[in-house]
VMD Tcl script that builds the backbone (N, CA, C; Angstrom):
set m [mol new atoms 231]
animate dup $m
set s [atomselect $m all]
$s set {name element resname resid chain x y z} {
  {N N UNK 1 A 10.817 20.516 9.052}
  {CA C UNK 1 A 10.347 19.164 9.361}
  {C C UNK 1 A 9.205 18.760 8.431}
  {N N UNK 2 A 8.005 19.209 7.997}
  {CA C UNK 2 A 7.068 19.340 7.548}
  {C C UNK 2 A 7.132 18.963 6.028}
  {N N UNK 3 A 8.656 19.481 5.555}
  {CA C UNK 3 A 9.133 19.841 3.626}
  {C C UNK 3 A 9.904 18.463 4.032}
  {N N UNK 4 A 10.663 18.035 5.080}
  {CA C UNK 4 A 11.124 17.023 4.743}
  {C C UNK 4 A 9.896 15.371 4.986}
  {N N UNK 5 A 9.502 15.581 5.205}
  {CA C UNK 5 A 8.166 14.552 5.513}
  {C C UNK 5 A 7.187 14.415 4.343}
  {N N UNK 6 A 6.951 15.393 3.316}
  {CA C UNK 6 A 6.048 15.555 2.301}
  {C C UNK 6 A 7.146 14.940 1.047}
  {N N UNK 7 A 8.707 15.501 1.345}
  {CA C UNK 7 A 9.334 14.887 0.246}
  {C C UNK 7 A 9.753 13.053 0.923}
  {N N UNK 8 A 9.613 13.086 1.677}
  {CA C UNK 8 A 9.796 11.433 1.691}
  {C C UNK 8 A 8.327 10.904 1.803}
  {N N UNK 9 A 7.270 11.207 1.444}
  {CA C UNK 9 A 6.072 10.566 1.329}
  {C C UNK 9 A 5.711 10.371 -0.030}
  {N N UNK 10 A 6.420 11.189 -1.278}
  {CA C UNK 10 A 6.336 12.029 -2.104}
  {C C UNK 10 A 7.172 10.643 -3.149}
  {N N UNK 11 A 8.100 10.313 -1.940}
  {CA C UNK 11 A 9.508 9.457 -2.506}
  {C C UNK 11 A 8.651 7.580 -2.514}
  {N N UNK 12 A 8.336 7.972 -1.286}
  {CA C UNK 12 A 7.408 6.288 -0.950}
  {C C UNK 12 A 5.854 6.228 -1.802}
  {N N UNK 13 A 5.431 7.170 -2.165}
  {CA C UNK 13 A 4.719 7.069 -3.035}
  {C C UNK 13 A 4.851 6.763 -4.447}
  {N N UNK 14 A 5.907 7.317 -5.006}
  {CA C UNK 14 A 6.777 7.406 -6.171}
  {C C UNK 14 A 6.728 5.521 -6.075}
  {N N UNK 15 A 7.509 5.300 -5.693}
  {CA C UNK 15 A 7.690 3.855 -5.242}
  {C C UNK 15 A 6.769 2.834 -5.473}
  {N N UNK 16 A 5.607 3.097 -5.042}
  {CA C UNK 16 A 4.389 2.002 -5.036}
  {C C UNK 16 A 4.003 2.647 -6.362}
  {N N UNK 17 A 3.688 3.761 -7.027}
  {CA C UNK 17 A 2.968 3.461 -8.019}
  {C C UNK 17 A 4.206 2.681 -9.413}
  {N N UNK 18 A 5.448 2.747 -8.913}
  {CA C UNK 18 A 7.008 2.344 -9.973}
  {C C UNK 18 A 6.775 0.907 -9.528}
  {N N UNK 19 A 6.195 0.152 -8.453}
  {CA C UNK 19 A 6.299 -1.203 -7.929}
  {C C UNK 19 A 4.614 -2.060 -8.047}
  {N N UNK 20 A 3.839 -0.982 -9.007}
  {CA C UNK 20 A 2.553 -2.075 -8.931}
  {C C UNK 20 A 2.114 -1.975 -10.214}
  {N N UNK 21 A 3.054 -2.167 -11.531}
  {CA C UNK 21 A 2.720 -2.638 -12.323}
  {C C UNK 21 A 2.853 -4.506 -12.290}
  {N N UNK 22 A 2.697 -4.869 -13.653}
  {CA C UNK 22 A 2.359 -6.351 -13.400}
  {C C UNK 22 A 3.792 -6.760 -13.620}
  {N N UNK 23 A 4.691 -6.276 -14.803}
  {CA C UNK 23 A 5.924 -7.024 -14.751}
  {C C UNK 23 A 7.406 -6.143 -14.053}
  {N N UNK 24 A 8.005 -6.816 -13.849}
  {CA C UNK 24 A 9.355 -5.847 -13.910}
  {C C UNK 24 A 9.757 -4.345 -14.588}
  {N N UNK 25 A 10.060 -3.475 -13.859}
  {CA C UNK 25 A 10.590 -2.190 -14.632}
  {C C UNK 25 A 11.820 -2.265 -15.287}
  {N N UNK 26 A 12.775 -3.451 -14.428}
  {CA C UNK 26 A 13.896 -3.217 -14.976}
  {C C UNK 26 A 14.095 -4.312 -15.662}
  {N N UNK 27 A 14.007 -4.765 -16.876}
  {CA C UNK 27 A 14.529 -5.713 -16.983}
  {C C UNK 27 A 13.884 -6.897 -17.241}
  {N N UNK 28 A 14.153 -7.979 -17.205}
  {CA C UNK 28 A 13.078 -9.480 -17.047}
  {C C UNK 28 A 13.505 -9.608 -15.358}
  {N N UNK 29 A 13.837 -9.600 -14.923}
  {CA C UNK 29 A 14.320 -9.496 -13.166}
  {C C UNK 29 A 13.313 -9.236 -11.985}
  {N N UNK 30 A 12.765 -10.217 -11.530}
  {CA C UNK 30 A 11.813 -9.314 -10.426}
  {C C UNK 30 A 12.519 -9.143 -9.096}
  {N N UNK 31 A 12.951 -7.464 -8.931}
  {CA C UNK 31 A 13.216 -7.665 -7.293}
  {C C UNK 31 A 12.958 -7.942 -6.416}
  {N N UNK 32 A 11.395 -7.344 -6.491}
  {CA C UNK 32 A 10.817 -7.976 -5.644}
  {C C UNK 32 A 10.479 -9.164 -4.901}
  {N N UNK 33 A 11.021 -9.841 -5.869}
  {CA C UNK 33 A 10.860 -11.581 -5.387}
  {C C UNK 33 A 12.209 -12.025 -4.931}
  {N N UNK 34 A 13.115 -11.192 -4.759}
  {CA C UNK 34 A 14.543 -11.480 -3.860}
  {C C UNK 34 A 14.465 -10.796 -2.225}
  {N N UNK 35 A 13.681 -9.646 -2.296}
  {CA C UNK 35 A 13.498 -9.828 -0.951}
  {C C UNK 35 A 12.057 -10.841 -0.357}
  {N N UNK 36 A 10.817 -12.184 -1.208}
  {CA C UNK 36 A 10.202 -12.594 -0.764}
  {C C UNK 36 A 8.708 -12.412 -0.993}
  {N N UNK 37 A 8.891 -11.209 -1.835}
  {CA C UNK 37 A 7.671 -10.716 -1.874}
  {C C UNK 37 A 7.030 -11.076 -3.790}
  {N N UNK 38 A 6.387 -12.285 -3.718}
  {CA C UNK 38 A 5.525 -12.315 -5.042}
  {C C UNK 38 A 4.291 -12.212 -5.063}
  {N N UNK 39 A 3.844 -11.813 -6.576}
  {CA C UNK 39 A 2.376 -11.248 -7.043}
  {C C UNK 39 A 1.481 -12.588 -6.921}
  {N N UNK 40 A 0.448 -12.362 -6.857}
  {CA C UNK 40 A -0.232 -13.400 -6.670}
  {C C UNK 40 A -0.807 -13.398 -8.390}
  {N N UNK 41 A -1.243 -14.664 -8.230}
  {CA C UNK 41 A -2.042 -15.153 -9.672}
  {C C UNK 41 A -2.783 -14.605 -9.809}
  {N N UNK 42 A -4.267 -14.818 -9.040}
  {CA C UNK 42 A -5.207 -14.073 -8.723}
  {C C UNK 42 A -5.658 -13.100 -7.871}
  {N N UNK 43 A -7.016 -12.260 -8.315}
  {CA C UNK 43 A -7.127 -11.102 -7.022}
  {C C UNK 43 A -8.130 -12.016 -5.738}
  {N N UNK 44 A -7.571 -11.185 -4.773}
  {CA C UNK 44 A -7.926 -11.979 -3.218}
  {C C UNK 44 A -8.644 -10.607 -2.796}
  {N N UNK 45 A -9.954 -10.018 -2.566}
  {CA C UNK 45 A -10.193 -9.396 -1.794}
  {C C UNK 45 A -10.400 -9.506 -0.474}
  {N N UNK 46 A -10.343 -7.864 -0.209}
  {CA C UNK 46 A -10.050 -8.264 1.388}
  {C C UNK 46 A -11.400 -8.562 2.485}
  {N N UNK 47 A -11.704 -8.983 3.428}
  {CA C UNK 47 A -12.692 -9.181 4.496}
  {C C UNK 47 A -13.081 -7.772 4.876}
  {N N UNK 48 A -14.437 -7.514 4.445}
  {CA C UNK 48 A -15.197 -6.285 5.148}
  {C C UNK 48 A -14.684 -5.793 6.561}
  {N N UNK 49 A -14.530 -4.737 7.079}
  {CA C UNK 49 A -14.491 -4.169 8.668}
  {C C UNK 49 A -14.403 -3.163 8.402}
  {N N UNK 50 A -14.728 -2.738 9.618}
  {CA C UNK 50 A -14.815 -1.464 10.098}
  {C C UNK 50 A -13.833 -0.329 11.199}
  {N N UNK 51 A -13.374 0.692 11.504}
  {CA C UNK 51 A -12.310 0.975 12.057}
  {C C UNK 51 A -13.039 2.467 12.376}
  {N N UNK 52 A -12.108 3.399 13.038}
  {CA C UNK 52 A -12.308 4.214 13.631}
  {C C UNK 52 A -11.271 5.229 12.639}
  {N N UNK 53 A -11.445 6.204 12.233}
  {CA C UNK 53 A -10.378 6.965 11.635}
  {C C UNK 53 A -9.910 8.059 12.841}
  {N N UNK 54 A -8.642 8.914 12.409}
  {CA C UNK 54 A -8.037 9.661 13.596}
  {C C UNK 54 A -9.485 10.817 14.139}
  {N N UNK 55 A -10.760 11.155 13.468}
  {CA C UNK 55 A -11.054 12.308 14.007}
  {C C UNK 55 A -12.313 11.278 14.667}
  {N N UNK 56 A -12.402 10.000 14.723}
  {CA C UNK 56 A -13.462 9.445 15.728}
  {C C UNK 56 A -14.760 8.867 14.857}
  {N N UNK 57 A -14.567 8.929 13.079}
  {CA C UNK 57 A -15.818 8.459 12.321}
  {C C UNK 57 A -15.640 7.088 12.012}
  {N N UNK 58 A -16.781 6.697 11.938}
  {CA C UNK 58 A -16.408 4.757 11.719}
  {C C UNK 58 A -16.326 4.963 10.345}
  {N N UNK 59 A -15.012 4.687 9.799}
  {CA C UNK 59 A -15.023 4.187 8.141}
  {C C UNK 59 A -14.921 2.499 7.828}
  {N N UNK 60 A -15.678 2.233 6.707}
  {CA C UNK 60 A -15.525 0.715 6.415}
  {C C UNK 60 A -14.410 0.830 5.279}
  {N N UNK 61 A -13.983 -0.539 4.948}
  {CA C UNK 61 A -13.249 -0.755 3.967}
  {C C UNK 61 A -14.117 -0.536 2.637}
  {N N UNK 62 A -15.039 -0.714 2.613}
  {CA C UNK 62 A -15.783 -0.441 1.456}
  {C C UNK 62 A -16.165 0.886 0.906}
  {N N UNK 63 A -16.011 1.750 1.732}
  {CA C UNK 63 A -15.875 3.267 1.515}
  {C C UNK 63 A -14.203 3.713 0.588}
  {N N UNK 64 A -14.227 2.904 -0.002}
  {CA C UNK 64 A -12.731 3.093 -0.384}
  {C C UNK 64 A -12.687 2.121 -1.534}
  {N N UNK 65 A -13.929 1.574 -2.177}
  {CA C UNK 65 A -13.602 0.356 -3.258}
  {C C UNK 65 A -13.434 0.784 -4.205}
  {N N UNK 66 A -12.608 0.494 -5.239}
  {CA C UNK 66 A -11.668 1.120 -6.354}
  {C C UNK 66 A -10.729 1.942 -6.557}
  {N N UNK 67 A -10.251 2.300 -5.163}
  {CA C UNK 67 A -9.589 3.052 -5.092}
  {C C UNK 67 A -8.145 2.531 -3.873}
  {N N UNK 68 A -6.720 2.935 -4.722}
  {CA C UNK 68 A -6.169 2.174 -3.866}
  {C C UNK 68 A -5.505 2.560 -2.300}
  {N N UNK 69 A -5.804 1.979 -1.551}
  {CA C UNK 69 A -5.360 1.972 0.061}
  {C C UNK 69 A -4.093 1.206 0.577}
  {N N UNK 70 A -3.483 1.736 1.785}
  {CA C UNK 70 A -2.412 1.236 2.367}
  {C C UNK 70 A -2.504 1.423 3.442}
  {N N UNK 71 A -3.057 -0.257 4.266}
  {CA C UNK 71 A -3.148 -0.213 5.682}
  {C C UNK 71 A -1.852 -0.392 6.778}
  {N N UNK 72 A -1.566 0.409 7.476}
  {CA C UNK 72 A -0.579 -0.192 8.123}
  {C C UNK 72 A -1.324 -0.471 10.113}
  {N N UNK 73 A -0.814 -1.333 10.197}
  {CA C UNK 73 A -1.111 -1.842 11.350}
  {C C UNK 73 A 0.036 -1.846 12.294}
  {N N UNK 74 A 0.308 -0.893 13.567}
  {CA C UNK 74 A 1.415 -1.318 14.319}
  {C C UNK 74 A 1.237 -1.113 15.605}
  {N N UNK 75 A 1.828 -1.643 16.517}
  {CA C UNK 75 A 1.568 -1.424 17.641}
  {C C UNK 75 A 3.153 -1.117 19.067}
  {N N UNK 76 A 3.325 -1.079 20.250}
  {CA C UNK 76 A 4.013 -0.098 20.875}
  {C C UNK 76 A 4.393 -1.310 21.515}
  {N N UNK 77 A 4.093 -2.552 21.440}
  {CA C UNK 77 A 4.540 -3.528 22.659}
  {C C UNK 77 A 5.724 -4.074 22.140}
}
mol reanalyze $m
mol bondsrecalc $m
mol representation Tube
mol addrep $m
């Protein structure tokens, strides 16, 4: 369970760093913009906060500037 979880993190990682250059990999073609999703013109940073990480320490978003992050937000309802 463990080998298969590291190779599909391994795979989705692969992914974002193949999907955040500025133009297309393949081609003149952006896929990305067929499922909806385009680059913006400019950079938008994000609104300061603060959160709780899994072992109970308050981390801010700013503890993390220059370096890149992936928030996911979900919930059970």
């Amino acid at each position: 369970m463990k080998v298969t979880r590291r190779i599909a993190l391994c795979f989705f990682g692969l992914s974002l760093i193949l999907l955040a250059g500025d133009s297309p990999l393949w081609g003149q073609e952006d896929h990305l913009a067929k499922f909806g999703v385009y680059r913006l013109d400019k950079k938008i940073d994000a609104p300061e906060f603060t959160l709780p990480d899994l072992k109970g320490t308050i981390r801010s978003l700013s503890d993390f500037q220059g370096r890149f992050i992936m928030l996911n937000f979900w919930a059970t309802w």
